[in-house]
TORPA-4810 file (N, C-alpha, C, O; in nm, 3 decimals):
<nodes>
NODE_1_11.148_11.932_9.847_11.005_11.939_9.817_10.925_11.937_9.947_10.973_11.856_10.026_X
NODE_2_10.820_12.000_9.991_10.756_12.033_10.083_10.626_11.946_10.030_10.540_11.981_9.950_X
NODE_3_10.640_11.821_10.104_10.492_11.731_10.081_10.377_11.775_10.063_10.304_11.760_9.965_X
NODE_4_10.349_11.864_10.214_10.205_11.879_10.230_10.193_11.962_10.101_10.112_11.907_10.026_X
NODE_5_10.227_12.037_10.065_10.192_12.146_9.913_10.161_12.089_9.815_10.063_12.113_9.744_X
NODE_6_10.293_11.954_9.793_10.251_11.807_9.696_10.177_11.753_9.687_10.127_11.712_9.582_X
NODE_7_10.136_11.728_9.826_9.983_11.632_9.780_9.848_11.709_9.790_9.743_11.663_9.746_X
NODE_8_9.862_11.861_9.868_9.738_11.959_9.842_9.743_11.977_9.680_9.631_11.969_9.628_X
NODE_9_9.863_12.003_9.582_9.819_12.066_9.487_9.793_11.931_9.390_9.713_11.939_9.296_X
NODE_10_9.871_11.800_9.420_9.761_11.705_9.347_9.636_11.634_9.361_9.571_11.571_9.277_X
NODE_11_9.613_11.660_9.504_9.441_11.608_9.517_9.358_11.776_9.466_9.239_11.767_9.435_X
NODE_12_9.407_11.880_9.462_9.326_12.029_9.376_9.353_11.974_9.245_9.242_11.931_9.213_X
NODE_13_9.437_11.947_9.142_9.438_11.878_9.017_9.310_11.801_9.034_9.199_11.835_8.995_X
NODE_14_9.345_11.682_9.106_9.276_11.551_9.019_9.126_11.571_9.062_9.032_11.530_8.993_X
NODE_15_9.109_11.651_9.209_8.962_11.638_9.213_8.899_11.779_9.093_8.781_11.814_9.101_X
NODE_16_8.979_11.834_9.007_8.860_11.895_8.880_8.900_11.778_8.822_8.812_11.750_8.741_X
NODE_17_8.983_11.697_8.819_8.937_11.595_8.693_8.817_11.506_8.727_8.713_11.526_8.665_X
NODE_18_8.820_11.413_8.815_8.762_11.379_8.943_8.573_11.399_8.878_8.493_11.317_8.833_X
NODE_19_8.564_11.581_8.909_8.437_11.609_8.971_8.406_11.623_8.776_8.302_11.574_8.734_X
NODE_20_8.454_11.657_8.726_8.436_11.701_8.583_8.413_11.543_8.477_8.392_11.558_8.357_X
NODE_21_8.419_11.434_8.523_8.428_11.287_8.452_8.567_11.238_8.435_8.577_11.120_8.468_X
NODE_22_8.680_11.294_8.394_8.789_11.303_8.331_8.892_11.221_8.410_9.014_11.234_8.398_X
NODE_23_8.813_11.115_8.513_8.968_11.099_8.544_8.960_10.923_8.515_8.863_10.868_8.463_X
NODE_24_9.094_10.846_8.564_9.134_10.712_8.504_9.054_10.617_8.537_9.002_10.642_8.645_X
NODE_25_9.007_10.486_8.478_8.972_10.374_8.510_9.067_10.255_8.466_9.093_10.247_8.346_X
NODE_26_9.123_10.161_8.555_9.174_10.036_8.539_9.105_9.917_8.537_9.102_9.840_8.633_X
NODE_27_9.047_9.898_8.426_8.939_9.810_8.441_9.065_9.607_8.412_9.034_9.517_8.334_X
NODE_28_9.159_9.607_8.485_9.239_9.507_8.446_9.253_9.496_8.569_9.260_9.376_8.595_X
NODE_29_9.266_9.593_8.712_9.362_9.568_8.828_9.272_9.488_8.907_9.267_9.519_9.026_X
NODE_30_9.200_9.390_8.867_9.203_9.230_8.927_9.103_9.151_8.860_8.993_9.104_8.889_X
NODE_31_9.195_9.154_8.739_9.106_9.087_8.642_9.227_8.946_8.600_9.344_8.970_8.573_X
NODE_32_9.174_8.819_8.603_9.245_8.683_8.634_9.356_8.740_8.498_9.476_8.736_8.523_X
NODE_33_9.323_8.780_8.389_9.392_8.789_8.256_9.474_8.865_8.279_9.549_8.865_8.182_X
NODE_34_9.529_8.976_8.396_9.621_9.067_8.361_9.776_9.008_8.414_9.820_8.962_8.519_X
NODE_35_9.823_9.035_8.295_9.943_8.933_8.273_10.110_9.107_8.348_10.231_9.102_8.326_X
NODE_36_10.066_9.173_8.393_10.175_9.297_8.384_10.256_9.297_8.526_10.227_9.332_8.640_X
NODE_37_10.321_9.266_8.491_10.439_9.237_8.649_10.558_9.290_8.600_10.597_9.314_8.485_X
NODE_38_10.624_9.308_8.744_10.771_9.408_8.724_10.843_9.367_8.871_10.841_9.256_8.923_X
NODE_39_10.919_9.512_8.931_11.002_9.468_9.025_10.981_9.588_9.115_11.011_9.691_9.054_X
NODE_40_10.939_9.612_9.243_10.933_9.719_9.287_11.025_9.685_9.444_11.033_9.578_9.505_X
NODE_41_11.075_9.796_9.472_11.114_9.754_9.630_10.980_9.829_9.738_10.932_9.941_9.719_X
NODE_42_10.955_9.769_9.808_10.850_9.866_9.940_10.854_9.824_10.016_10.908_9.719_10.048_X
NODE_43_10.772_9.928_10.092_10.797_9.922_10.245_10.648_9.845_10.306_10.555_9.911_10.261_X
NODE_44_10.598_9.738_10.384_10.472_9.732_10.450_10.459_9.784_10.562_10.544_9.767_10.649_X
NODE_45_10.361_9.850_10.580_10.296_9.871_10.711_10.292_9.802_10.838_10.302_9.686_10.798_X
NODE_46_10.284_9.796_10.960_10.252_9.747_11.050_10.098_9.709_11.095_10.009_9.784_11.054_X
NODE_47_10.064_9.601_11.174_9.920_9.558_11.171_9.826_9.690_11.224_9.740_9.757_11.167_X
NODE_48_9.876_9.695_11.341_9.827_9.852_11.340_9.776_9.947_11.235_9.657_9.978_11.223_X
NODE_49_9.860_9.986_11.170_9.824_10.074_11.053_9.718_10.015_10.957_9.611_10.072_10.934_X
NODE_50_9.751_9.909_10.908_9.651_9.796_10.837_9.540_9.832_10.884_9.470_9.920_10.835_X
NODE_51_9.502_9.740_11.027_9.372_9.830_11.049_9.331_9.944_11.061_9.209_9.946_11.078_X
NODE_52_9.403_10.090_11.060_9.337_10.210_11.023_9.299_10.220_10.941_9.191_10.278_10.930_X
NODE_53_9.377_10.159_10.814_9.312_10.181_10.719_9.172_10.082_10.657_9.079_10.117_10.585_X
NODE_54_9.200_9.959_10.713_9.068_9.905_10.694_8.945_10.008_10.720_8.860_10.050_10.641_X
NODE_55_8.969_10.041_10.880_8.851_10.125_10.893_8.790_10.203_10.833_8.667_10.206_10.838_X
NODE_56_8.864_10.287_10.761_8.855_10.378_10.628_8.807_10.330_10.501_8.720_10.376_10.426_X
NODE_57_8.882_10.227_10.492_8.831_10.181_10.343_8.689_10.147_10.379_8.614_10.217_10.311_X
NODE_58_8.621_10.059_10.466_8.490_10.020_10.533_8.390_10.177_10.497_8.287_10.174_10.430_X
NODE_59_8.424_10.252_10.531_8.349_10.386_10.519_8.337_10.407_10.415_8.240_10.473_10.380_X
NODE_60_8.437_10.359_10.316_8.446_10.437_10.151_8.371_10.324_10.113_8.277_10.340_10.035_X
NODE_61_8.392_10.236_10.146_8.302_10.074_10.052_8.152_10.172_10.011_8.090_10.219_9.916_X
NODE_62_8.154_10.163_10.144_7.936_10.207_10.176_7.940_10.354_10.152_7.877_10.433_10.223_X
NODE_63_8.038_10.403_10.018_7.984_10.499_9.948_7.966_10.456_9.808_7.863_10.466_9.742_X
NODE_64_8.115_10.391_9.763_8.160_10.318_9.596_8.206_10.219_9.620_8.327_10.198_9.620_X
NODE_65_8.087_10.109_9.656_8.173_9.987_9.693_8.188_9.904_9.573_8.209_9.785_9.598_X
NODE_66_8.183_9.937_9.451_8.250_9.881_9.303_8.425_9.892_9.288_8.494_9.816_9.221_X
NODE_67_8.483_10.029_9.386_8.587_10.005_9.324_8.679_9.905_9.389_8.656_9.828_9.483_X
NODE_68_8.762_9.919_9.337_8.952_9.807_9.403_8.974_9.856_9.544_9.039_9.953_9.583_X
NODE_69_8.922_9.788_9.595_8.990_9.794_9.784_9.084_9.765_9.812_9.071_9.645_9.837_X
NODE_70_9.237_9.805_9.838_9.336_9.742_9.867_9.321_9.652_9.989_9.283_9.706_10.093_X
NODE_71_9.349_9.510_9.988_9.370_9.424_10.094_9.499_9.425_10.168_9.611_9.448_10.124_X
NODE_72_9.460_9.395_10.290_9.604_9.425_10.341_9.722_9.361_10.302_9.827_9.418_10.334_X
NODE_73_9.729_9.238_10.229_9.845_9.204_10.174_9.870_9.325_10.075_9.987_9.332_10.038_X
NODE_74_9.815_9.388_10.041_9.840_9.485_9.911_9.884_9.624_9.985_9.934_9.709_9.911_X
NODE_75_9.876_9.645_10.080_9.898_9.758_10.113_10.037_9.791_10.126_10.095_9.696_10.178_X
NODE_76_10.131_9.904_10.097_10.266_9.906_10.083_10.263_10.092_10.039_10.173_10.161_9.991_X
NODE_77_10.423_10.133_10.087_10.490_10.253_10.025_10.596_10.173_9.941_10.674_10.087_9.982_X
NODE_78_10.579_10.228_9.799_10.689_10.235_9.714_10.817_10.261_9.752_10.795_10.341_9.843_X
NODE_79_10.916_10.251_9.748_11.012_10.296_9.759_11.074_10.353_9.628_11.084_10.472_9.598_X
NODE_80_11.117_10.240_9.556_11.136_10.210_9.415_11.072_10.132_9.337_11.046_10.017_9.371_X
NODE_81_11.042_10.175_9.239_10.958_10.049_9.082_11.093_10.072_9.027_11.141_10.179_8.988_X
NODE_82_11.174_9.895_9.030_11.315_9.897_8.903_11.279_9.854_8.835_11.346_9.881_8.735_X
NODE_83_11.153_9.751_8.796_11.117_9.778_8.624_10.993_9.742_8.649_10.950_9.639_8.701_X
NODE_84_10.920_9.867_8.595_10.767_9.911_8.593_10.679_9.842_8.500_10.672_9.859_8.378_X
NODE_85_10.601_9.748_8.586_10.502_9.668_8.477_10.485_9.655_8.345_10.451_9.759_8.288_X
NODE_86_10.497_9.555_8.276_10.468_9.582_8.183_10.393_9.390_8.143_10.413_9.293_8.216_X
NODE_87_10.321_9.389_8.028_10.244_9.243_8.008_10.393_9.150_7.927_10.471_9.162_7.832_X
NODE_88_10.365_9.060_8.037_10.439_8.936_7.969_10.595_8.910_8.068_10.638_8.795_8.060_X
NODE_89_10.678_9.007_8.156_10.735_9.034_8.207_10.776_8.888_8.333_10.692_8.868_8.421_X
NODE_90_10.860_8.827_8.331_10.849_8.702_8.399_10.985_8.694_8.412_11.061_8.692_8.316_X
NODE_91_11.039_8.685_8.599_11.136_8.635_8.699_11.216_8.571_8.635_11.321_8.576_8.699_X
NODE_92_11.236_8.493_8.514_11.318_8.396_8.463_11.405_8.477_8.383_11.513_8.433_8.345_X
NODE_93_11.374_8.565_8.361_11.369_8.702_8.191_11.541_8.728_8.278_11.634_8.723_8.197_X
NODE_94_11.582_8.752_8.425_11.628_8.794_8.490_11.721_8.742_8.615_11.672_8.656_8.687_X
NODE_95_11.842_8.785_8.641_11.894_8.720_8.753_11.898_8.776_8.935_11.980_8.834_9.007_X
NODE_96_11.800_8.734_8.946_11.754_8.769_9.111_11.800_8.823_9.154_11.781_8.942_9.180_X
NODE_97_11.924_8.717_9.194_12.001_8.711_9.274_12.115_8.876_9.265_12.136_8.944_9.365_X
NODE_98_12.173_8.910_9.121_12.164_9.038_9.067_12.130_9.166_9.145_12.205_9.253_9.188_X
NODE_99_12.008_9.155_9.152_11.905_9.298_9.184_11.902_9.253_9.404_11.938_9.306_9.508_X
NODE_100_11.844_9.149_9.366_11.872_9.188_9.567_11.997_9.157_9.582_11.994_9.114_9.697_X
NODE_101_12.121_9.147_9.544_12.243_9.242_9.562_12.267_9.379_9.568_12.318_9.447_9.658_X
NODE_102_12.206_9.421_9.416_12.202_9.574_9.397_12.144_9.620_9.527_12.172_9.721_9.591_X
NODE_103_12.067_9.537_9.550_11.959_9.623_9.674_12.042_9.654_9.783_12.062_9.764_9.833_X
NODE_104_12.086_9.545_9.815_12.128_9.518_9.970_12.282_9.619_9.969_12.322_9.678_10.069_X
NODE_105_12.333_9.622_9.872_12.430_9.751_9.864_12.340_9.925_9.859_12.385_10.029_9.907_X
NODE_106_12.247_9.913_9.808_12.222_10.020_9.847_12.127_10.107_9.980_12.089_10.223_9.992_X
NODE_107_12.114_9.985_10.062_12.048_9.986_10.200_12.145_9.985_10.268_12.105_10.004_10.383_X
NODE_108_12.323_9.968_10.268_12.385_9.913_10.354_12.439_10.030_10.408_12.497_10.098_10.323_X
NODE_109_12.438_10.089_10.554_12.487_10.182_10.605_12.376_10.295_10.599_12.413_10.410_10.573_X
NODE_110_12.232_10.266_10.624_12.140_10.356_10.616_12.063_10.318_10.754_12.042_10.197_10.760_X
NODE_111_12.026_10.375_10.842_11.944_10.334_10.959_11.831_10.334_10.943_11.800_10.340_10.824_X
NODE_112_11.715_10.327_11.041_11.594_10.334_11.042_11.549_10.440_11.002_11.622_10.538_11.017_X
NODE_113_11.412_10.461_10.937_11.363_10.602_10.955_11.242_10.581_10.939_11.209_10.479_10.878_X
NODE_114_11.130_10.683_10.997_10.970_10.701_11.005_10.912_10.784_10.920_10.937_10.904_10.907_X
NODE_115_10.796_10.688_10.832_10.666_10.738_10.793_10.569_10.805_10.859_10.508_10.729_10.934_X
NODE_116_10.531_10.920_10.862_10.413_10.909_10.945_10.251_10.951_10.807_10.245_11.035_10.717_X
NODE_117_10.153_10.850_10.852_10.051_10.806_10.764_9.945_10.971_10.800_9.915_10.991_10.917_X
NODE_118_9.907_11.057_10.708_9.824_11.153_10.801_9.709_11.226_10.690_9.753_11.325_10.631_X
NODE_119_9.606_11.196_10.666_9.536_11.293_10.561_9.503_11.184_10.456_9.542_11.071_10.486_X
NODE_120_9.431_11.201_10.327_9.408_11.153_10.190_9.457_11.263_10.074_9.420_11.381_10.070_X
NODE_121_9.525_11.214_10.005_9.514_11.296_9.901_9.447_11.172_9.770_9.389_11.065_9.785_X
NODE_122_9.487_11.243_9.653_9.411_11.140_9.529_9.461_11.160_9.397_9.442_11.275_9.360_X
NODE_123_9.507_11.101_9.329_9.534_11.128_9.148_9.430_11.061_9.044_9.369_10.960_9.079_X
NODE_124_9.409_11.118_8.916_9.289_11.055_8.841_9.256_10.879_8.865_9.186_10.800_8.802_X
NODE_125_9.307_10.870_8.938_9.283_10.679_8.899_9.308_10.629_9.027_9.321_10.508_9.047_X
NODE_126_9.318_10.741_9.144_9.307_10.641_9.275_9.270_10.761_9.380_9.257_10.880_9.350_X
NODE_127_9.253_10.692_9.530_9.311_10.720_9.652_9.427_10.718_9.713_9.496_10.634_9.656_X
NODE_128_9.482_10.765_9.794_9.593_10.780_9.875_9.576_10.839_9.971_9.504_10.939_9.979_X
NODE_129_9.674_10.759_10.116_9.722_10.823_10.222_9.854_10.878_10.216_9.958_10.828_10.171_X
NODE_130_9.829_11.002_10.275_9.938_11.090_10.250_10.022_10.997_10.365_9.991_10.931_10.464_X
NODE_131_10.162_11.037_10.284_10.332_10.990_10.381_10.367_11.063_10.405_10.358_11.137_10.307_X
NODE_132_10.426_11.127_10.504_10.527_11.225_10.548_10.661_11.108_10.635_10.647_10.993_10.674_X
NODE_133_10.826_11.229_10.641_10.916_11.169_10.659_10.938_11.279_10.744_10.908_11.398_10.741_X
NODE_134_11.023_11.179_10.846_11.095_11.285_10.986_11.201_11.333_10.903_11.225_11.454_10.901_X
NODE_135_11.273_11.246_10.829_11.436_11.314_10.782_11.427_11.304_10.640_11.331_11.318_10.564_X
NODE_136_11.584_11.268_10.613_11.594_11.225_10.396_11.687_11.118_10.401_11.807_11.119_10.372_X
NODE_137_11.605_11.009_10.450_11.713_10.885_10.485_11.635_10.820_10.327_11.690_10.769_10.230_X
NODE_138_11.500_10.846_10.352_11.485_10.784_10.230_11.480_10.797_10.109_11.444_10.702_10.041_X
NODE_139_11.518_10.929_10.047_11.523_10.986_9.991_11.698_10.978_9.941_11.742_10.995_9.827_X
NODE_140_11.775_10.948_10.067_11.898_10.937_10.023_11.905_10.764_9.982_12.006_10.729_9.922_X
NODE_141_11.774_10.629_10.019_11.830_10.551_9.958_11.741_10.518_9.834_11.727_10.405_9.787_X
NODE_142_11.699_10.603_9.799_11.629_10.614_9.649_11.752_10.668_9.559_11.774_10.629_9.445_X
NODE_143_11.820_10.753_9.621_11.960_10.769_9.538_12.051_10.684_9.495_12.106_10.670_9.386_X
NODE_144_12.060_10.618_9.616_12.155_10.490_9.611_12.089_10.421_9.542_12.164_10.395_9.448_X
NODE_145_11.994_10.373_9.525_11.890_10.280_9.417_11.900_10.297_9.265_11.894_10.222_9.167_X
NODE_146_11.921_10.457_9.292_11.917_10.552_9.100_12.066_10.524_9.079_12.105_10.476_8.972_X
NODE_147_12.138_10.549_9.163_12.280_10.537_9.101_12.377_10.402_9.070_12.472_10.385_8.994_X
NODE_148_12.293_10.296_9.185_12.378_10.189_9.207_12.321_10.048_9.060_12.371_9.950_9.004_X
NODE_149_12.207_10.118_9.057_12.125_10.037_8.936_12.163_10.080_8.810_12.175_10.013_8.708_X
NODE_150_12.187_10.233_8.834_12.244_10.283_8.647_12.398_10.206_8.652_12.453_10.170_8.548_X
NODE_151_12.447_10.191_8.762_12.581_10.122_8.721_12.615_10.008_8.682_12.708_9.979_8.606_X
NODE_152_12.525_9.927_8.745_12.482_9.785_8.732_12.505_9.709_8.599_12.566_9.604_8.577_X
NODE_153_12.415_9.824_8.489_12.403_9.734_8.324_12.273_9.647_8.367_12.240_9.573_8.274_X
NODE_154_12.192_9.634_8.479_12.090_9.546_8.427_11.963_9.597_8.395_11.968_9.720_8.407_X
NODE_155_11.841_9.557_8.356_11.755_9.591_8.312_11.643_9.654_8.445_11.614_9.596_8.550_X
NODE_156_11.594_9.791_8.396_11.558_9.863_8.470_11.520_10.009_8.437_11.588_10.096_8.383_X
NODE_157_11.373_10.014_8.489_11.344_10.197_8.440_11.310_10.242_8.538_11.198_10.290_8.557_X
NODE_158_11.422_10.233_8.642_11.395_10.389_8.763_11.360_10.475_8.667_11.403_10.459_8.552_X
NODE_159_11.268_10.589_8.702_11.276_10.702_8.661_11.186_10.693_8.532_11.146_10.809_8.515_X
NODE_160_11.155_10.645_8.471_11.131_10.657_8.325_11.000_10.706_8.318_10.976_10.780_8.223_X
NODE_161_10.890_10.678_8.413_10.740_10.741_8.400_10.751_10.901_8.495_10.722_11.018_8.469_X
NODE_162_10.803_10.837_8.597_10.821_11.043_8.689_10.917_10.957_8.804_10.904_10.838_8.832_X
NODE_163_11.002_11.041_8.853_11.102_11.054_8.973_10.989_11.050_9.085_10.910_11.144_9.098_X
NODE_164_10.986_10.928_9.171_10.928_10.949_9.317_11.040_10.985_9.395_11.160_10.968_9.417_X
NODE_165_10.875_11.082_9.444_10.942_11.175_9.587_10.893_11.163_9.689_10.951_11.199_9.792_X
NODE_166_10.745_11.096_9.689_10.650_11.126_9.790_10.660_10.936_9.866_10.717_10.834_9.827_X
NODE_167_10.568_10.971_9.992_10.579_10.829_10.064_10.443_10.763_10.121_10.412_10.714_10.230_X
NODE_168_10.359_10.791_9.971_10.201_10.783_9.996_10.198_10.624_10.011_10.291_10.544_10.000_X
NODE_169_10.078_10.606_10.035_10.034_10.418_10.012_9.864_10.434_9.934_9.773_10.492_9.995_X
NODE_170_9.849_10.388_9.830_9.769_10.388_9.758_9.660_10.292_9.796_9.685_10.174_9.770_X
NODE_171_9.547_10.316_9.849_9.421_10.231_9.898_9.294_10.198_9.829_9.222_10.104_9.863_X
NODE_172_9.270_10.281_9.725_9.153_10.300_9.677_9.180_10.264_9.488_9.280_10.322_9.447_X
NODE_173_9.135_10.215_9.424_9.192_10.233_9.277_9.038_10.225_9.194_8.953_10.142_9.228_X
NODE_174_9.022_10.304_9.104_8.892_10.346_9.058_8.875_10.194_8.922_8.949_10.177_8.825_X
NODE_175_8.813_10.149_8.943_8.794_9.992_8.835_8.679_10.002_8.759_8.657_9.915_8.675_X
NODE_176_8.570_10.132_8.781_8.450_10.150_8.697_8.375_10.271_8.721_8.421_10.345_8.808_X
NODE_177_8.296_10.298_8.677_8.304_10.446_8.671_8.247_10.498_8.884_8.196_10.439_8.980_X
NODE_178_8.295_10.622_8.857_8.228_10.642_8.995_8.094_10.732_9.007_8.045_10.838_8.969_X
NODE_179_8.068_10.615_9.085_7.912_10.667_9.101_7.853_10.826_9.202_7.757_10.897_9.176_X
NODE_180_7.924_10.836_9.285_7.926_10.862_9.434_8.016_11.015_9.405_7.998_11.105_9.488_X
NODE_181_8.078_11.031_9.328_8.193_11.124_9.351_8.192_11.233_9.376_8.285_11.303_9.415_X
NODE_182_8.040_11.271_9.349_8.035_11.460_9.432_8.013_11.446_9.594_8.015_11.542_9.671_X
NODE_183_7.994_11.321_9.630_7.978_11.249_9.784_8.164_11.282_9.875_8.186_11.338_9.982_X
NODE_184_8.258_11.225_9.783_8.387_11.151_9.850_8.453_11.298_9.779_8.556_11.335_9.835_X
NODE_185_8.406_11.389_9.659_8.487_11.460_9.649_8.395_11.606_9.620_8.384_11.672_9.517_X
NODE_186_8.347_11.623_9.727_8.235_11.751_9.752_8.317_11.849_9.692_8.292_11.907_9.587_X
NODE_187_8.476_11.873_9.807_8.557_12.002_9.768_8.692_11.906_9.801_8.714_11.785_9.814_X
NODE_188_8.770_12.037_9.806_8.938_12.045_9.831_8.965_12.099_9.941_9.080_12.139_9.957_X
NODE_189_8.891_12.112_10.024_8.930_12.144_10.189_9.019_12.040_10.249_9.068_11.944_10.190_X
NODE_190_9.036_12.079_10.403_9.123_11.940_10.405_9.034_11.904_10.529_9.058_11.804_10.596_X
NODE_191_8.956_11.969_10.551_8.860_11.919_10.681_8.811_11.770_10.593_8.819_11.660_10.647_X
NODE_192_8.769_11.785_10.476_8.693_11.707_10.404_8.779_11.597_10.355_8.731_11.486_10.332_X
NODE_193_8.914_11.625_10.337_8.973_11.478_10.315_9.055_11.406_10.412_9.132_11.314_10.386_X
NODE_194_9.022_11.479_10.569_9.059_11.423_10.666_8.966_11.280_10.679_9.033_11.178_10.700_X
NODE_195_8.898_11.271_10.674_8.797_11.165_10.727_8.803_11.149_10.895_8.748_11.044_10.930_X
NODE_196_8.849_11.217_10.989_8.871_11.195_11.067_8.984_11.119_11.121_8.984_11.079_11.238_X
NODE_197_9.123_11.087_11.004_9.175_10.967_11.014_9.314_11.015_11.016_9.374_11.077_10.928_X
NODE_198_9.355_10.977_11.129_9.546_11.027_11.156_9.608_10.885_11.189_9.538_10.795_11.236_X
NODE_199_9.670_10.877_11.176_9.784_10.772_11.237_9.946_10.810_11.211_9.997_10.886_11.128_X
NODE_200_10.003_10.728_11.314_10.142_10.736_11.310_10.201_10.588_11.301_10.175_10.488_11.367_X
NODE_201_10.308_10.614_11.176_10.359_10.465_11.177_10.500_10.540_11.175_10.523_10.655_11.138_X
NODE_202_10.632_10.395_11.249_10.732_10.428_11.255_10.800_10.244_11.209_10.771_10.136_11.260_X
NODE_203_10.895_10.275_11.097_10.941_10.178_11.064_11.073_10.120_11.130_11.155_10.211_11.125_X
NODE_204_11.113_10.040_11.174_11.237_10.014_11.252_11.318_9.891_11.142_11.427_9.843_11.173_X
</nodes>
């Protein structure tokens, strides 16, 4: 899969949903009552990166400063979701110890490899910085993740909403309606969803 095409042809999707009313609101993602937890593996950023993106988010505040700002504890690439939120979902349900086994077998004999952070793209219900990858290291341990977990027998839905491919980090999450949006989503150029904002992160 060729990223940049991936995330051009889903920020062209979501911004007609976007500019037309049609796209998601999470009116729960930080609300004291939301009870929906799961298990994801990810990757964090470096402080560095953190603050690029602060800077960014700062710019977007003082357009829609109603919606969900990711804080930097929140900031992360997915790797894997092994079981995807759901309400009521609680650590005890499960044996830990289990799954970061599974894990640690399927990281073992994989080296380093680099993200690099470059562009925005967007889906009905958020922001994103686009991920790009130098190689398919990670991609080969998302395999190891799909295969070593179906073998397992334990509880788990790799896969069950869509197969990740991409190595975005999600910053922005829409929590009420948007006010601003012919502002942040004029067009689909990419001059326009540059913000001026590149960075390079490399994970070791």
């Amino acid at each position: 899969m060729h990223l940049q095409e991936h995330y051009d042809r889903l920020y062209q999707d979501s911004i007609r949903r976007i500019q037309s009313g049609a796209y998601q609101i999470d009116e729960l993602v930080d609300a004291a009552s939301d009870n929906r937890f799961g298990i994801t593996l990810l990757l964090r950023p470096d402080d560095v990166v953190k603050g690029e993106i602060q800077e960014l988010l700062y710019k977007l505040k003082l357009i829609e400063p109603n919606q969900y700002f990711y804080r930097n504890s929140d900031l992360h690439v997915t790797v894997m979701s092994i079981i995807s939120c759901y309400d009521g979902f609680d650590l005890g349900q499960i044996r830990v110890e289990d799954y970061v086994k599974t894990v640690r077998k399927s990281i073992h004999g994989l080296g380093p490899f680099e993200v690099e952070f470059r562009g925005l793209t967007a889906s009905p219900s958020c922001l994103m910085v686009q991920g790009f990858l130098a190689d398919n290291t990670l991609s080969r341990l998302r395999d190891n993740l799909r295969s070593n977990f179906r073998d397992s027998g334990l509880e788990q839905s790799i896969d069950k909403r869509y197969s990740i491919q991409t190595a975005h980090s999600t910053v922005v999450r829409f929590k009420e309606e948007l006010r601003n949006r012919n502002v942040i989503f004029k067009d689909d150029s990419k001059a326009q969803r540059a913000f001026l904002w590149d960075i390079y992160c490399q994970y070791n």
